[in-house]
N, C-alpha and C positions, 0 to 999 in steps of 0.2 A: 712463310717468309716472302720478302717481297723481293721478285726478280730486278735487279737494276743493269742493266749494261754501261759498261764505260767504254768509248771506242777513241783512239786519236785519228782526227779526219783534219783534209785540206778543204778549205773551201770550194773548192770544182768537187769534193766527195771523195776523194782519192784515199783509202788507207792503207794502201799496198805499201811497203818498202817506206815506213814511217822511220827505221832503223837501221841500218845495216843487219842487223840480227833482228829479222821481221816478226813480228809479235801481234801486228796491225789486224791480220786478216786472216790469218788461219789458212790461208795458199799459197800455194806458189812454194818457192825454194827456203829456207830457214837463214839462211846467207848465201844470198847469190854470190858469183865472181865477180870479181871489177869490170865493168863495163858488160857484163853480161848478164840476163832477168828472163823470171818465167812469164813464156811469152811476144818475149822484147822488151819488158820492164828493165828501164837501165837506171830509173831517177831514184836509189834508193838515201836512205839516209836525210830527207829533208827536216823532220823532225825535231832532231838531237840544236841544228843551231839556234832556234827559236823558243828552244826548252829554259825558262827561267826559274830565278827562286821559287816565285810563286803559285808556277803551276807544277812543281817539284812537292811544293809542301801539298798541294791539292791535292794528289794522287796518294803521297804519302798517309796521310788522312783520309784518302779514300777506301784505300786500301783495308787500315784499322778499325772502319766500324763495318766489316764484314762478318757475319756470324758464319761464311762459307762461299764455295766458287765451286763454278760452271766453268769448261772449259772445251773447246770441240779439241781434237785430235791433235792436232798439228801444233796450237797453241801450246798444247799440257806438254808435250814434249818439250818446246822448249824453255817453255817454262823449271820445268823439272829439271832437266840441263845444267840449267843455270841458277836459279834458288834455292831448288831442291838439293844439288850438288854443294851449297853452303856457300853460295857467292856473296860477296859483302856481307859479312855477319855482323848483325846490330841492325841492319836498315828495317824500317818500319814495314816498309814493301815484303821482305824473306820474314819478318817475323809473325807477319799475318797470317803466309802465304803455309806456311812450314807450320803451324801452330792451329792452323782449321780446316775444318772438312774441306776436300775437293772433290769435287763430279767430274767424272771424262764422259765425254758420247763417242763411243765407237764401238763398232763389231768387230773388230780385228784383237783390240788390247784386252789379252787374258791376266796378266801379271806386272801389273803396276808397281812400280819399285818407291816412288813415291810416298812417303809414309803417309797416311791419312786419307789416303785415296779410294773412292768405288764407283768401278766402270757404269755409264749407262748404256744396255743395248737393249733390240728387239723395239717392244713400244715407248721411243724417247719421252713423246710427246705425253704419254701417261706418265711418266717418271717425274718429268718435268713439273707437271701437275700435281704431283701428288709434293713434290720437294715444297711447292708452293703453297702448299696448304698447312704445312707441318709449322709448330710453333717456331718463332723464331725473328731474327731481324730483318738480315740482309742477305739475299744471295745473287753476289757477283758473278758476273760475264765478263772479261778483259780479252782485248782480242776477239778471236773466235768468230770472224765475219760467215764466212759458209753458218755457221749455228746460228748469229741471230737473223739472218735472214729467214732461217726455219722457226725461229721461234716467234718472227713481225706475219709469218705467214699463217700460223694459228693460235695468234693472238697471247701470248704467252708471258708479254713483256711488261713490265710494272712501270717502270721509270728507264728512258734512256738518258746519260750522260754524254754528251758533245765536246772532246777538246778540240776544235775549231782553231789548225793554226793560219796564218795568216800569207798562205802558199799556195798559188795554184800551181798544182804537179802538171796536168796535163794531159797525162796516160796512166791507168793503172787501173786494178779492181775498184768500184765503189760499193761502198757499204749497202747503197739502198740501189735495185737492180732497178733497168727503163719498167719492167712492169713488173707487179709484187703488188703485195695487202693495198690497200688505202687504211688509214690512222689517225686517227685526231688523238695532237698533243696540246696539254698545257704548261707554259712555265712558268716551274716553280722557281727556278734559282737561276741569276746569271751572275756570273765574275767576267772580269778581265784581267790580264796579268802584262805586268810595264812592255814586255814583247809584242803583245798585242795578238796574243791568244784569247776567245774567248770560252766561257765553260757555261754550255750551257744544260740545267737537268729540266728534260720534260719528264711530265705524267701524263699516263696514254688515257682515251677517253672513249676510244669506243672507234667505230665509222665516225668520218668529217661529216659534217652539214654541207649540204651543196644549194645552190641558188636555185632558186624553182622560179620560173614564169610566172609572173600574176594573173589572177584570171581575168 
């Protein structure tokens, strides 16, 4: 299968606190208090107002041609929470979600309540490998920043997806840390949507080319 990640990012990189009920990054608090964030993270919810039809249907449809999902710890829960608990019934999002396999990565979850669900522990990084080599289409990452950071770290990653909204936060976790892998991508697909979000999907290529001195 081919790993794809979808993350909602601010242009400064920011995916902390993309929602009031954080889903972004896989840290931090699941719904901080009003005026109060892990860490001093106060900017949550930038998100939701820049959210249009378009990039609504985009996720929606992203969502659907999943053969399955990756999820780190913190995500799955709340994901579970809330989809797995029958939130909005009929949306394309909970009928993916509720209807395909999901992976957790963690040492702690013995008894996933989630139906469809099996934990990864011990060797991630084989599991992961080995998910990826099994027949099949797609397997999604949403959220889960801590995880793809582990999985840009050993190279693990097929295709990332970019929702790029049009906000600099300021302060918060970024996706991609001051030092981590190097990557070369290529893109394959951009959209915009009338808000003025852009969506953009790379395919990763290996280490970048860097400029050499002529002799």
């Amino acid at each position: 299968m081919k790993l794809t990640t979808v993350t909602n990012i601010s242009v400064d990189g920011v995916t902390q606190g993309h929602r009031r009920i954080d889903v972004g990054t896989g840290e931090g608090t699941a719904d901080a208090p009003e005026g109060k964030g892990s860490g001093g993270f106060e900017r949550y919810g930038w998100a939701p107002p820049l959210l249009d039809d378009a990039a609504s249907t985009f996720i929606g449809r992203t969502f659907q041609r999943a053969d399955a999902f990756l999820f780190g710890r913190r995500t799955y829960e709340i994901f579970a929470g809330s989809w797995g608990a029958g939130m909005d019934p009929g949306n394309p999002v909970g009928e993916a979600l509720n209807s395909r396999p999901k992976y957790v990565v963690s040492n702690t979850l013995t008894d996933p309540r989630w139906a469809g669900t099996s934990v990864l522990s011990g060797d991630v990084t084989g599991a992961v490998e080995e998910l990826r080599s099994a027949p099949g289409g797609e397997l999604q990452v949403w959220g889960s920043g801590t995880l793809i950071r582990r999985l840009l770290d050993h190279r693990l990653i097929d295709e990332l997806v970019l929702l790029t909204y049009p906000v600099i936060v300021g302060q918060g976790t970024r996706l991609f840390p001051a030092t981590g892998s190097d990557l070369g991508l290529e893109l394959v697909d951009l959209q915009s949507t009338p808000k003025g979000l852009t969506i953009q999907t790379y395919r990763t290529t290996g280490r970048p080319a860097y400029e050499t001195d002529t002799p």
